[in-house]
SELOKE-980585 format. One record per residue (C-alpha): residue number from 1; residue in three letters; x, y, z. Coordinates in steps of 0.001 Angstrom, whole numbers. Layout:
TORSE;pos;code;px;py;pz
TORSE;NUM;ALA;X;Y;Z
...
//
This chain:
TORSE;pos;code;px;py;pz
TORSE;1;UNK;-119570;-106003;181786
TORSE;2;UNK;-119820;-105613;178222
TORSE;3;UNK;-121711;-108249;176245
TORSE;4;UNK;-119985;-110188;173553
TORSE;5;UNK;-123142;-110475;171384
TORSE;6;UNK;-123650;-106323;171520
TORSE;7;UNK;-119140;-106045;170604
TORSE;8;UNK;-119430;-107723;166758
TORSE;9;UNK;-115809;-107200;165859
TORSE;10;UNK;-115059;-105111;162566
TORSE;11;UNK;-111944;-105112;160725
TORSE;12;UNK;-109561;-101765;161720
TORSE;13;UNK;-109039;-99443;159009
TORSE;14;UNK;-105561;-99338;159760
TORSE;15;UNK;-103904;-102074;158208
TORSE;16;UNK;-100074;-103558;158087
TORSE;17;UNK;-98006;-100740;156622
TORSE;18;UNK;-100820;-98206;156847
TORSE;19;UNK;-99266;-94584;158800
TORSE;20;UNK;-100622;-94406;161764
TORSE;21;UNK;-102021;-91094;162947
TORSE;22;UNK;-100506;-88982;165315
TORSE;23;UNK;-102006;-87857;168467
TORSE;24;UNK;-102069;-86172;171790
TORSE;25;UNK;-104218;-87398;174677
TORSE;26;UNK;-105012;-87257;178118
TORSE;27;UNK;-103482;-89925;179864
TORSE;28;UNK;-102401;-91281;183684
TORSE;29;UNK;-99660;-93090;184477
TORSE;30;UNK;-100010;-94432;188004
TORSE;31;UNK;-102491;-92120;189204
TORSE;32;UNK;-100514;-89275;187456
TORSE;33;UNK;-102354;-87185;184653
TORSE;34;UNK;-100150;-86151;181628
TORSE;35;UNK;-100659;-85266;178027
TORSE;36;UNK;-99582;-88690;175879
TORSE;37;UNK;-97750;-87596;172052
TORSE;38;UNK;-97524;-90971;170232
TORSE;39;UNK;-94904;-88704;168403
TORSE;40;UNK;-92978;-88299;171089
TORSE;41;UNK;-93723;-91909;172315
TORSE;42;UNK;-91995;-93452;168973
TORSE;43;UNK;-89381;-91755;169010
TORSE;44;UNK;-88399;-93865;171680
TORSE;45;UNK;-89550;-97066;170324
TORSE;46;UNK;-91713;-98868;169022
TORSE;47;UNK;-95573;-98481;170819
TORSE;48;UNK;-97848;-101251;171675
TORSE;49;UNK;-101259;-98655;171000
TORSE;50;UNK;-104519;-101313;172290
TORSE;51;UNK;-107682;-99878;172413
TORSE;52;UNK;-110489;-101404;175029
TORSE;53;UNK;-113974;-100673;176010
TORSE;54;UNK;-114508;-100185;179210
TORSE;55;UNK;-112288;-99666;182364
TORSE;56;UNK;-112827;-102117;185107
TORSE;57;UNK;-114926;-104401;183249
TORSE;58;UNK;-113594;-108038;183777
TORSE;59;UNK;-111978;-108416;180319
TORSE;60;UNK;-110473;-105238;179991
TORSE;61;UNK;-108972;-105639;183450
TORSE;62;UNK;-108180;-109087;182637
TORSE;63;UNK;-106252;-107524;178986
TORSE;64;UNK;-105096;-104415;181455
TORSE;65;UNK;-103179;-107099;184266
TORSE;66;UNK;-101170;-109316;181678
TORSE;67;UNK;-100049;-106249;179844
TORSE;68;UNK;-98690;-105176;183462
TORSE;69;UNK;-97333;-108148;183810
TORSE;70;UNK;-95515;-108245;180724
TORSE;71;UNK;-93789;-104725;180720
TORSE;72;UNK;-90846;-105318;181630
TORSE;73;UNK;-90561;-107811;178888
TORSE;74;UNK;-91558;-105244;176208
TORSE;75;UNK;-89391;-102012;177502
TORSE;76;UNK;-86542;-104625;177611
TORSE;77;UNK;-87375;-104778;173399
TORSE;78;UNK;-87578;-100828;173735
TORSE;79;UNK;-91319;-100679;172797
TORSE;80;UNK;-93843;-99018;175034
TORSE;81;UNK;-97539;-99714;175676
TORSE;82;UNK;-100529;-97334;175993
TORSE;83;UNK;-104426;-97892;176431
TORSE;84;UNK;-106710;-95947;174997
TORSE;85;UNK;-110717;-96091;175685
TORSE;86;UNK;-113248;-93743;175347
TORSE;87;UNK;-113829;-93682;179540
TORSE;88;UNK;-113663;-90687;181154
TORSE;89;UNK;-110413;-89206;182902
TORSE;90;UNK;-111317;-89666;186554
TORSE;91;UNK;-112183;-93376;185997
TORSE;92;UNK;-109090;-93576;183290
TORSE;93;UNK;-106515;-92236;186574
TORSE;94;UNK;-108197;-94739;188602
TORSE;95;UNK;-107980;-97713;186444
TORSE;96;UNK;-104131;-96676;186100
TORSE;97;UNK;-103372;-97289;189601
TORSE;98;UNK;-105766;-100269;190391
TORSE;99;UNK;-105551;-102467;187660
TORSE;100;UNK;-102351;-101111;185175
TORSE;101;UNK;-99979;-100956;188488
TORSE;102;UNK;-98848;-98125;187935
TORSE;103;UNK;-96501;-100203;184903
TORSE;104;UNK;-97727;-97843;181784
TORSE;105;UNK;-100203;-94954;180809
TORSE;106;UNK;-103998;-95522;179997
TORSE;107;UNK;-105543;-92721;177959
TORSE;108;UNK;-109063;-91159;178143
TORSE;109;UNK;-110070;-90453;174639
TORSE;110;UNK;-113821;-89134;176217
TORSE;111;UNK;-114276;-87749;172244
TORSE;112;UNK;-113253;-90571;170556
TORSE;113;UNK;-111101;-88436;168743
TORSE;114;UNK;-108131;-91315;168708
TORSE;115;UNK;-110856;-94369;168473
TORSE;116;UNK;-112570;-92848;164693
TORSE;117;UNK;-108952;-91875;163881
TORSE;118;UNK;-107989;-95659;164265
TORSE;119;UNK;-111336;-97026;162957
TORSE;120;UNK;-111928;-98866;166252
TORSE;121;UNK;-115333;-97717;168004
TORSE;122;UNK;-117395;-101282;167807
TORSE;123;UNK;-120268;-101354;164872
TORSE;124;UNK;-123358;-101862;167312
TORSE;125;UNK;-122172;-99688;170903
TORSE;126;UNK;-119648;-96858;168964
TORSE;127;UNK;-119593;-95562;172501
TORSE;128;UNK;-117162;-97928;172867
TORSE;129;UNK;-114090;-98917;171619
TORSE;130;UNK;-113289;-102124;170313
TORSE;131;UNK;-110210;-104653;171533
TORSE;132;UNK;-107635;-103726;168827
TORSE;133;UNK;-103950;-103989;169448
TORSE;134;UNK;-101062;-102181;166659
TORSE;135;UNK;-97937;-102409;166856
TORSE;136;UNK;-96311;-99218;165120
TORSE;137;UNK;-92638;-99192;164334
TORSE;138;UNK;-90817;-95523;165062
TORSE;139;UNK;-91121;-94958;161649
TORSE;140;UNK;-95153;-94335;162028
TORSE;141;UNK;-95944;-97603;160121
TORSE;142;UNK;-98274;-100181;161625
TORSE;143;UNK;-96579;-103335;161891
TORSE;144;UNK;-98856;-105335;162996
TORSE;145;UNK;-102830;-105103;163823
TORSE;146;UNK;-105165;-107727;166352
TORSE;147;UNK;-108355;-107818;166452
TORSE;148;UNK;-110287;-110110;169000
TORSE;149;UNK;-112668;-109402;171615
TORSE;150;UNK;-110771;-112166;173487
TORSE;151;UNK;-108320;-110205;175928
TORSE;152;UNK;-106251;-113024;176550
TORSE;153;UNK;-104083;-113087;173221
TORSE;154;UNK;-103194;-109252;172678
TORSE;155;UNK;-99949;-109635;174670
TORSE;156;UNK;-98961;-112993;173513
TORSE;157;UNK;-99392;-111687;169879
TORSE;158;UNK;-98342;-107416;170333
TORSE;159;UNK;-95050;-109001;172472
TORSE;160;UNK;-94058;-111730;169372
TORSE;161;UNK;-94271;-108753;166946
TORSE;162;UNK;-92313;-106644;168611
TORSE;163;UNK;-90039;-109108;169227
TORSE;164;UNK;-90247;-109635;165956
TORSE;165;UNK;-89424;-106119;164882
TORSE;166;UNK;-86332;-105915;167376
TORSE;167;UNK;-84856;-109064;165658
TORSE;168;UNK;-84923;-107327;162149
TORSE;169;UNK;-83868;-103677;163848
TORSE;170;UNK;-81126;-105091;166100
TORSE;171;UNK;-79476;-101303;165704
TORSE;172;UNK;-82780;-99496;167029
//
């Protein structure tokens, strides 16, 4: 388990209206390995993209189960959810099955190619990544941005903004 003390939050580069880079990642989907396009992702939807620091520790598995539980919630807005950490595949897969259900992809971004891109690896352990949520609109722009180490809140707060988003884009 990660220590709060060693995860000082930072503020994300990417910022409200900011374009969010594109990439292509290993990912698993209920045990299932796949290469994840956030392209290809958005132009489906808008994507719930939260980045977390380690698989199976409690708070990450605690952030992990209420986005499972709230999927159905946020595919019936037409957004989709990834999780992106810098853990390695074989522990990513795993986590996919035992703690995401099976209900949508976790990626394994071993490089941190996706974490510097977003500005997200934490300040004192940039090993890891830090608990950031965005909320990107099809268009590429960020929408909305989270930062807490406190995994409770990213769903209550990534759902109302896509909510939000599918009340202004009733057409999407």
């Amino acid at each position: 388990m990660l220590c709060a003390s060693l995860c000082l939050p930072a503020r994300a580069a990417l910022d409200v209206g900011d374009s969010a880079p594109d990439f292509t990642v290993p990912a698993a989907l209920g045990g299932k390995v796949f290469q994840f396009k956030l392209s290809e992702a958005l132009a489906k939807g808008p994507v719930v993209l939260y980045f977390f620091p380690a698989a199976f520790s409690d708070g990450c598995s605690r952030e992990a189960h209420l986005f499972a539980e709230s999927i159905g919630t946020f595919k019936a807005l037409g957004a989709s959810v990834i999780g992106v950490s810098g853990d390695d595949l074989e522990l990513i897969t795993r986590f996919s099955v035992q703690v995401c259900q099976g209900k949508f992809p976790v990626a394994a971004d071993e490089k941190k190619v996706v974490i510097k891109a977003y500005d997200t690896a934490m300040q004192t352990r940039p090993e890891y990544a830090n608990r950031v949520s965005f909320v990107i609109a099809p268009d590429g722009k960020v929408i909305y941005t989270y930062l807490s180490l406190n995994p409770d809140k990213h769903v209550e707060r990534t759902l109302a903004a896509v909510a939000r988003w599918a009340q202004d884009n009733p057409k999407r």
